[in-house]
N, C-alpha and C positions, 0 to 999 in steps of 0.2 A: 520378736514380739514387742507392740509398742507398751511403755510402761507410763503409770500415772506418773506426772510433773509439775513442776513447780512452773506457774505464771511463764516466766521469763524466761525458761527453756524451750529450745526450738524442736523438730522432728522433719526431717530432711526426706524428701521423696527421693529416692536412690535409681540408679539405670536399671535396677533392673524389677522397676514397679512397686518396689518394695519400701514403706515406712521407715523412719531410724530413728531412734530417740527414748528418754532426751536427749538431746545435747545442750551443755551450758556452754554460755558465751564463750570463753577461753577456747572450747574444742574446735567452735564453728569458725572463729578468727582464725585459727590455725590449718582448717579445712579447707577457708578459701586459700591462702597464704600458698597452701600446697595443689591450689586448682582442681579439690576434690569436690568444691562447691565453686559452680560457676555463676554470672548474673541470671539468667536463665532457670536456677536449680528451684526445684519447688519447695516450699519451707512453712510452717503450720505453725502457728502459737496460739494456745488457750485464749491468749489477751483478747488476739486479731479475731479468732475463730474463722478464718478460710486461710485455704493456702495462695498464699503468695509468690510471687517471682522471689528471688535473692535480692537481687538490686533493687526492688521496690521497699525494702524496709528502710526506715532512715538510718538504723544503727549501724547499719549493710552496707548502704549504697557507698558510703564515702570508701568501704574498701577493693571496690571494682573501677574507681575514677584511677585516669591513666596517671602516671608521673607527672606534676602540673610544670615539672620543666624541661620535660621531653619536646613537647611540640613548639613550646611558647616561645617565642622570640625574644633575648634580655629588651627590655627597652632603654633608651639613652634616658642619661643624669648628668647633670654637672658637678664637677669633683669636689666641688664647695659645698656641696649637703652631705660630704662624708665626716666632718665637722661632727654630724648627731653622733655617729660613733666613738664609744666614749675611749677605747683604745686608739683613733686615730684622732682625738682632739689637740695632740699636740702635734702634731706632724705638722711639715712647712707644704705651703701650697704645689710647691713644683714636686714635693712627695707624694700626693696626694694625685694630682692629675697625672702621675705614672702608676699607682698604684690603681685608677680608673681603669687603665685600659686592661687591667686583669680581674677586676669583678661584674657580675651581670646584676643588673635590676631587674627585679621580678615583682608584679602586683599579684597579690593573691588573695583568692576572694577566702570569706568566711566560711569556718568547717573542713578548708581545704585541710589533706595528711600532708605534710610539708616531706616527714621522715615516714617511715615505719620501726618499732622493733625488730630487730633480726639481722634486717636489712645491714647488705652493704654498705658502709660508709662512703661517700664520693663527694663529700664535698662542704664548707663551713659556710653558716649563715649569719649574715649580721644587719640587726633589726633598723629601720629606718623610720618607720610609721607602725602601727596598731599594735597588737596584742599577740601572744601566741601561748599555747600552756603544752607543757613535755605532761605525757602521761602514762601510768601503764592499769591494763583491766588485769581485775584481782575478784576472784571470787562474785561472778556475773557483775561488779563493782569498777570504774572509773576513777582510778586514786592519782589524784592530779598531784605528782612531784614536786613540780615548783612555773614560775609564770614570769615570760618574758616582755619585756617592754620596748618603747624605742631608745636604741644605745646600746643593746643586749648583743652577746654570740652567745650561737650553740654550733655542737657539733665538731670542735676546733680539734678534736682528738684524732676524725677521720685523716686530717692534711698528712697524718705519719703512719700512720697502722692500717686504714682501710677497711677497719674490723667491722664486726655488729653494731650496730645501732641500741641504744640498752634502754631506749622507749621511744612512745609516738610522739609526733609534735604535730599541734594540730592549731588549726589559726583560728582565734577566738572572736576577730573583728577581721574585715578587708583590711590587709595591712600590706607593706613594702620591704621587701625583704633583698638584701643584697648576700648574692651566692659566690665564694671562691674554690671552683673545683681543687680537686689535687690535682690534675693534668695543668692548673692554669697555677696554683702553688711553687709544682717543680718547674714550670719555666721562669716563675718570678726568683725561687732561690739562684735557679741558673743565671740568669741574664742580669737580674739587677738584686745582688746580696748583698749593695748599700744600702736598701729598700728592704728585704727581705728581713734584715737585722732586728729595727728598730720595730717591725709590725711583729715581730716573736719577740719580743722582748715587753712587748707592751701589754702581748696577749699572757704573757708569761705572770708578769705583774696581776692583773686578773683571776688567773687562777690560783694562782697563790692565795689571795682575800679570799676567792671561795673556799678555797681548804682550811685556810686558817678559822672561817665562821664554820665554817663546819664542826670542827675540833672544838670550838668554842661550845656551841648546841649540843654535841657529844658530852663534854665534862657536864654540862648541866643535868643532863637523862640521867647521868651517870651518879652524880652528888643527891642527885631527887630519888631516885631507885635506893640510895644507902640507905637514906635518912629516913625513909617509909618503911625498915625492913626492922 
């Protein structure tokens, strides 16, 4: 039986003609997630007042677009704009035009999911041009983590583990993004780990500073939380 809802809740036409709902955002991300809402699927919000396809909503649609680097072709760069990366700003030129021939360039337009949550990790990205923001939906809510620029990685955890993804990243402007699979990782550590060294070691350096600011922001919560009690 369908039940009264709040706005922003959906109600899902199901196979077998039957209503469903509500459902709040979190459920329906996870229903497509598991292909039990396809684009296709009919979907009702008080807001809209008709039902709609699945992929015709905006908050929708971008979760039914294909992998944007499944079909796309890297396109060529020259190894001297790897320079904006601020872990490869010290590397010599001839490290740098080998370390080219193991990352792809990717243009990605705006709103594109670069990652998903959940998702398998395969592979690290490192920012060239625009904007991008890591984020995770909380309570039908959009609680944007933190926001990357040009010079920025993410994702540099998948090149070992291959784990879950532990939120979206989604591209806030057209921006350029440079991709290093793990497939293209393990042959860099194999073939060339004069090369391989000095790119973990830099990347190494990096996160270190974000852990350390990290800790830093923690003791503060922490000192503000005492002193309020």
């Amino acid at each position: 039986m369908v039940q009264t809802t709040a706005t922003n809740d959906f109600f899902i036409w199901g196979i077998d003609d039957s209503p469903y709902g509500p459902v709040p955002l979190p459920v329906l991300l996870d229903w497509i997630k598991d292909e039990r809402v396809l684009p296709d699927t009919w979907i009702f919000t008080r807001n809209g007042g008709v039902w709609q396809k699945a992929s015709d909503f905006p908050q929708l649609k971008e979760y039914f677009d294909e992998n944007p680097f499944t079909d796309t072709p890297p396109a060529r760069f020259k190894p001297g704009s790897l320079r904006r990366i601020k872990i490869l700003a010290d590397m010599k030129d001839a490290q740098l035009a080998h370390l080219a021939d193991f990352l792809e360039l990717h243009e990605v337009l705006q709103h594109t999911v670069i990652v998903r949550q959940a998702d398998p990790g395969d592979a690290m990205f490192l920012i060239l041009s625009g904007e991008l923001r890591a984020r995770k939906v909380i309570n039908d809510r959009e609680a944007i983590l933190t926001t990357f620029g040009p010079g920025d990685f993410f994702g540099e955890m998948s090149l070992f583990d291959q784990g879950p993804r532990s939120a979206d990243v989604v591209a806030n402007v057209d921006s350029t993004v440079l991709r290093l699979t793990t497939t293209a990782f393990q042959k860099l550590t194999r073939e060339m780990p004069s090369l391989a060294t000095p790119f973990l070691q830099a990347t190494s350096r990096t996160l270190s500073a974000r852990i350390r600011a990290d800790n830093k922001r923690l003791e503060r919560i922490t000192e503000q939380f005492a002193n309020s009690r």
